[in-house]
VOGUMI-608670 format. One record per residue: residue in one letter; x, y, z of N, C-alpha, C in turn. Coordinates in steps of 0.05 Angstrom, whole numbers, plus 5000, padded with zeros to 4 digits. Layout:
aXYZXYZXYZ/...
END
This chain:
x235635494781238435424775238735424745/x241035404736241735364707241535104695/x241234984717241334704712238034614706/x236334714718234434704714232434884687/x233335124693233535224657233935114641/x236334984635237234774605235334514611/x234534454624231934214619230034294613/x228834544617226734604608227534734584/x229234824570230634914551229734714528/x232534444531231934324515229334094512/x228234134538225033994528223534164511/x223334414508222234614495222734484469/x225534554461226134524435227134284419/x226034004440226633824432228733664423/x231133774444234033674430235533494452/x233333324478234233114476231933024491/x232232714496229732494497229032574527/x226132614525225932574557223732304563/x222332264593221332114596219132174578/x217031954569214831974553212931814566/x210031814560207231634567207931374570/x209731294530210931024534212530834544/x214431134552216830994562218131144584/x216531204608217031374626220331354644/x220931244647222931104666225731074647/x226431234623228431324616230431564626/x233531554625234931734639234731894623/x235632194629235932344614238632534615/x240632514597243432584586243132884586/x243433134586242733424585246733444586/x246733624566249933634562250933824587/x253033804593254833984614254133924639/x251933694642250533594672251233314666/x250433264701251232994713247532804699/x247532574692245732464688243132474701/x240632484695239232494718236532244701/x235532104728234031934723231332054726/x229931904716227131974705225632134724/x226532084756224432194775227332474781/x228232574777231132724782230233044758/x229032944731229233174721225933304730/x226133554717223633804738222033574732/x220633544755217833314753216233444734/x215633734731213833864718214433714680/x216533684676216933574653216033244645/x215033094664214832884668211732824660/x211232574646208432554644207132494666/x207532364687205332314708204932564729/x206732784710205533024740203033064737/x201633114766198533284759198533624758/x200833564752201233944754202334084722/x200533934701201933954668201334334673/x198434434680198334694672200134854685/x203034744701204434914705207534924685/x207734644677209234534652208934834633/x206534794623204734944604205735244614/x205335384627206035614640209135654630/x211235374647213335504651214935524614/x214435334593215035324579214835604559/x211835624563211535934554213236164551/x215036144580216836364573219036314553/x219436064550221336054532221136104499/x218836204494218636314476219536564471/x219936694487221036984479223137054485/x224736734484228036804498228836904465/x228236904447229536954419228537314414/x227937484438227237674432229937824466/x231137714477232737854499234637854501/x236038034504238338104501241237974518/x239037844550240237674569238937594572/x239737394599237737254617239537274644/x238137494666239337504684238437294710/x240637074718239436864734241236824762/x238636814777239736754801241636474814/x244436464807245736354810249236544815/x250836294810253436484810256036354793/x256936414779258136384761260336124775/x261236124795262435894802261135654817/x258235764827256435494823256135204810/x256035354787255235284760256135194730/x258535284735260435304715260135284681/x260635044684260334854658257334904649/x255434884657251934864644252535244638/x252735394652253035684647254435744619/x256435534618257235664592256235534570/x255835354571254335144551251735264543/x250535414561247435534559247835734540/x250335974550251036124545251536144504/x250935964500251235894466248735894462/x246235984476244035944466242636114455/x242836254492242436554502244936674518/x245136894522247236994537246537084563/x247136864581246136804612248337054633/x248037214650248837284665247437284683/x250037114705249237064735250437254754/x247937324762247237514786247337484819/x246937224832246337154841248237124868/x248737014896245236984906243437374908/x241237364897240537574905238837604930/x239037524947237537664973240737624997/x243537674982245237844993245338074981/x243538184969243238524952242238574986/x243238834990241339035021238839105011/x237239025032234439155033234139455025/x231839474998232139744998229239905027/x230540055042229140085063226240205055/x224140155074221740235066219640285077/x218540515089217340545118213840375115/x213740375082210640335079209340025074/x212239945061211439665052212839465063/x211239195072212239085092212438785073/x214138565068213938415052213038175063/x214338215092213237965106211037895110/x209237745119206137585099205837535137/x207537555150207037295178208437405199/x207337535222208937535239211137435252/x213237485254215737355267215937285292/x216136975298216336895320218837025341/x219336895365221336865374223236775381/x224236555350226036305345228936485350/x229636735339232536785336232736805378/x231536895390232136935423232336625427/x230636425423230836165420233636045414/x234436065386236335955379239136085398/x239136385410241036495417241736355447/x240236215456240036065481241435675481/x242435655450242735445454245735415439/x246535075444250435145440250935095406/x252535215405253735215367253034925362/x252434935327251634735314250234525324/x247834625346246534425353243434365344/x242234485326239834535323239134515292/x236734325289235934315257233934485252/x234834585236231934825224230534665199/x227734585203225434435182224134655173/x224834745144222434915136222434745111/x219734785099219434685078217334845063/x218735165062217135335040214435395041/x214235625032210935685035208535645022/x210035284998207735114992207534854991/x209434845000209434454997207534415023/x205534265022205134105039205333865053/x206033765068205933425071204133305081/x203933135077201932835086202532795120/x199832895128199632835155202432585168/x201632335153203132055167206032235154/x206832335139210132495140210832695162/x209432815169209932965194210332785215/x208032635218208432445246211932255251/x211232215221215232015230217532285227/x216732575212218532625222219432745256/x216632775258216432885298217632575312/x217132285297217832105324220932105318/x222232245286224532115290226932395301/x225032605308225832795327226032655352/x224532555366224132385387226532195390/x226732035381229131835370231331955380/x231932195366234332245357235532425388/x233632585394234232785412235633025402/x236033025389237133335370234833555368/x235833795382233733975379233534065355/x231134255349229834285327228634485331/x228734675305226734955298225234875277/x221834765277221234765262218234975247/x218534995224216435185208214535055203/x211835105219209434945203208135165203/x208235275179205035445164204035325163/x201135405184198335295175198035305138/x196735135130194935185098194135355094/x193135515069191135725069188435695072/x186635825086184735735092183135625061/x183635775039182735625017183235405007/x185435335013185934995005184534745014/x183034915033181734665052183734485062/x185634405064186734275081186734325099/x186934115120187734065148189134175159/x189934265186192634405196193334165206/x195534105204197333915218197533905240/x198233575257198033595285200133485298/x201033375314203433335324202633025339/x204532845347203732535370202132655384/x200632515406200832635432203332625445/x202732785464205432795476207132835475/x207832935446210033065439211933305444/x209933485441210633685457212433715490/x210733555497211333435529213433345538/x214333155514216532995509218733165507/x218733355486221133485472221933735493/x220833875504220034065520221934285516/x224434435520225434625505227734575493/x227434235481228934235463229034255441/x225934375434224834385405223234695411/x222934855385220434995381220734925362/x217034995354215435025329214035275328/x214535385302213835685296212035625268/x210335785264209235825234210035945215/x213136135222213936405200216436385222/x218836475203221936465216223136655190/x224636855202227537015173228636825177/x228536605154230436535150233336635138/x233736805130236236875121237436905151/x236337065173237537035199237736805213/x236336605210236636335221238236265206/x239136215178240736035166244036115174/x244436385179247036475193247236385216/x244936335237245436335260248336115278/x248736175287251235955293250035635309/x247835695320246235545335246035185316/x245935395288243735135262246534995262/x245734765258247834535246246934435219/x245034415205243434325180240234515176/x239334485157237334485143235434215133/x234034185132231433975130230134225102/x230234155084229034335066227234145044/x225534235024224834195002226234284977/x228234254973230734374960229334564940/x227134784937226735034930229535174914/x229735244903231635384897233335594910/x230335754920231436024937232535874956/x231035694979232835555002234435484989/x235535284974238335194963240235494963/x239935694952241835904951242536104973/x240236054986240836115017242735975030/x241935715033243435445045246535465040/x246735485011249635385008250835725014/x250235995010250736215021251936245045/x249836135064250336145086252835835100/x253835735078255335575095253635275111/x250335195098248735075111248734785098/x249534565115249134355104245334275097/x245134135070241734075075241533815073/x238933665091237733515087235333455070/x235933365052234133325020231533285017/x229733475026227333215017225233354995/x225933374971224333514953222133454952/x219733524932217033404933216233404897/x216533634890216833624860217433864848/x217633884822218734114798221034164801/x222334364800225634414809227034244824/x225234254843226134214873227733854880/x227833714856227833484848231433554837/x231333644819233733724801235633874825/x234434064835236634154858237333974878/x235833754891236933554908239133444906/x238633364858240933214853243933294868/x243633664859245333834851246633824882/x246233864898245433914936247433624942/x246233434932247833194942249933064922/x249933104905252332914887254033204867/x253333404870255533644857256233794878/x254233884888255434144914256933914939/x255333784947256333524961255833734993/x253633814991252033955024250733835035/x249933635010247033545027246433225030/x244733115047243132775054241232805049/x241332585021238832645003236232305024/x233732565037231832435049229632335034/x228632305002226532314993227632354956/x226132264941226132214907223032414902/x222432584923219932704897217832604904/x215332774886213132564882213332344870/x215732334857214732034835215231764858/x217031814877216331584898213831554914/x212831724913209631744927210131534952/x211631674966212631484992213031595018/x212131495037212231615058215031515079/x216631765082219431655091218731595112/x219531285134219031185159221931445178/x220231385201221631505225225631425221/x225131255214228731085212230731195204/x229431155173230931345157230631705153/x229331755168228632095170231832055191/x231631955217233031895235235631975223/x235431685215238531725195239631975186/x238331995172238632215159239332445166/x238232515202238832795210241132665226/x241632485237244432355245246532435225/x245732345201248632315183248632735174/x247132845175248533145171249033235194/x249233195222250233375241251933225252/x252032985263254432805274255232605271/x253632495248255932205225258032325217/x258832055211261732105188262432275166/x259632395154259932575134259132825134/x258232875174257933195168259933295170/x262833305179264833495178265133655146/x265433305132265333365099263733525088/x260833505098258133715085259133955102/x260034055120260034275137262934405117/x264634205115267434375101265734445069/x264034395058263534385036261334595037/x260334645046258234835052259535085051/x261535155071263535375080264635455056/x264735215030266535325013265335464996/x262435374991260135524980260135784986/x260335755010258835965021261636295022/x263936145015266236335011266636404990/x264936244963265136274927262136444933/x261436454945257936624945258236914943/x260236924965261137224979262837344964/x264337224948266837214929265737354904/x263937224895261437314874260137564869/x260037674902258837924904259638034916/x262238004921263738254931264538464905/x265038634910266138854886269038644863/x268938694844270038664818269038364822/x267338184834266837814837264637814807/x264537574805263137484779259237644779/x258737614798256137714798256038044798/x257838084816257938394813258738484789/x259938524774261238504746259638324729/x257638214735255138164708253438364719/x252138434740250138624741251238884739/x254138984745254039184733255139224702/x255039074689254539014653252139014652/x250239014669247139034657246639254664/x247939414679246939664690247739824669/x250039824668252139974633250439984618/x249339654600247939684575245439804587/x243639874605241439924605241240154604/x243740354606244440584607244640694590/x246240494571247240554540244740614526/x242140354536240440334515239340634518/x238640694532236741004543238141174536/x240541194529241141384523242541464489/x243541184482244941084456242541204432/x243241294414242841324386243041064372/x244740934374245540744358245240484374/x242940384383241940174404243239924388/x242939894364244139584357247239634358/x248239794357252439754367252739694384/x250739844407251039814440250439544443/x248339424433246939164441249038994433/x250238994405252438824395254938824410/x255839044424257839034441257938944465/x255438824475254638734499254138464498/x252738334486252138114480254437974461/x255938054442257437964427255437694410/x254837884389252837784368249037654378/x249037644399246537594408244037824397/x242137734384240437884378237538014409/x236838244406235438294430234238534436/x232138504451230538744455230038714490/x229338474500228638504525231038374538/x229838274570231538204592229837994604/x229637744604228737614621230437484656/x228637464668229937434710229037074708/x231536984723229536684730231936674747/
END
């Protein structure tokens, strides 16, 4: 997100306070955004992550934002608004986004999918509108055994069917494969499957889903709100923290289930409960469902012909044209950027 760019932005360049060793548990102000508390901005920026050598990584690129001409980012210009243009004084951000509504470019040889595809969409096609939660949670978060278990008892609880994604681990990680109650299975019987691999972009349209159970990922977030999908919050860390904010208190899609690693907490069956209660038939899913839809009509809006995304990527298509072919590459560049200095293009 963009929102997540300008934090790592201005932690880079030091232009406003973040949490520190000494004083961890400070908010942090980031202009054109809503406040975010200490466990809210990318965990990766945070001193108690154990994950600094990815800090270290991501900051790196921001070194060579003073050498590109854009920064083309997966978002969409009415997303985002306000941080887009505010950024936009830095570097000159054009949003592209969502991009996996671009068509597949077709391909007899190369196959991208990693996992055979179950048989959730025949699944889901068998059951009544907005009745079904889809749990994926990305192809690296893991959870803590005792987190699976309360969220399977508060499936139980609830009776709301469920599509859920458990990728086994890689066998390198050495972890465990996850296991289920007893009896669970037994219990739920076809009011649930569990799959290891699901299209989600086809499930998230499906008319079946009522919510999402996500790790607020980015890509899922732009799927989510695309497709019109209310989410249930439960990040774990880096981005995925900052988009929760974004999910529940700006987009207003989502029931925030979880604060991150920095809670190092295991959510009880109750409140998981809750939680998938209050996005499909409390008081505030109509609200998350009308709010989703509207996303999901500024998404389409975006990338339809002359929409904000389409009309930034084809201004990158122009200049990239210009450049290959221009004599005079700094007029072209100056007329594009409007004074931005530049040689490359960075994607985030």
């Amino acid at each position: 997100s963009c929102a997540c760019f300008a934090a790592y932005y201005h932690y880079n360049h030091g232009l406003v306070t973040f949490p520190t060793e000494t004083d961890p548990e400070i908010d942090v102000q980031l202009p054109s955004m809503p406040l975010l508390k200490h466990d809210e901005v990318p965990s990766f920026l945070h001193p108690s992550t154990p994950f600094a050598y990815l800090k270290t990584a991501i900051l790196g690129q921001f070194k060579k934002l003073d050498k590109q001409f854009c920064v083309l980012m997966d978002t969409f210009q009415e997303l985002e608004p306000e941080i887009v243009e505010y950024m936009s004084k830095f570097c000159l951000i054009k949003t592209v986004g969502p991009l996996f509504k671009y068509p597949e470019v077709p391909n007899n040889t190369i196959r991208c999918d990693i996992m055979k595809p179950d048989d959730c969409i025949e699944w889901l096609d068998s059951k009544p509108a907005a009745s079904v939660i889809y749990i994926s949670f990305g192809t690296i978060v893991y959870l803590k055994q005792e987190q699976v278990d309360e969220i399977a008892e508060a499936l139980l609880a609830t009776g709301i069917s469920y599509l859920w994604v458990m990728k086994p681990p890689a066998k390198e990680s050495g972890l465990p494969i996850h296991t289920l109650p007893e009896g669970f299975l037994e219990k739920v019987g076809d009011n649930g499957k569990i799959v290891q691999w699901s299209p989600q972009d086809k499930v998230l349209i499906h008319p079946s889903v009522s919510c999402f159970v996500s790790h607020c990922g980015w890509n899922s977030t732009m799927e989510a709100l695309s497709c019109g999908v209310p989410i249930v919050a439960f990040p774990q860390w880096g981005d995925q923290v900052t988009d929760a904010v974004y999910l529940v208190d700006v987009f207003k899609t989502g029931v925030r289930m979880g604060r991150g690693e920095a809670e190092n907490k295991i959510i009880p069956k109750e409140e998981v409960a809750k939680c998938f209660v209050e996005a499909t038939v409390g008081p505030k899913a109509k609200d998350l469902k009308r709010n989703a839809l509207k996303w999901k009509a500024a998404a389409e809006a975006a990338m339809a012909g002359g929409g904000s995304s389409d009309r930034n990527i084809q201004a990158f298509i122009n200049e990239v044209r210009r450049r290959c072919t221009s004599t005079d590459n700094d007029a072209a560049t100056m007329n594009f950027v409007n004074k931005h200095s530049p040689t490359e293009v960075e994607i985030v």
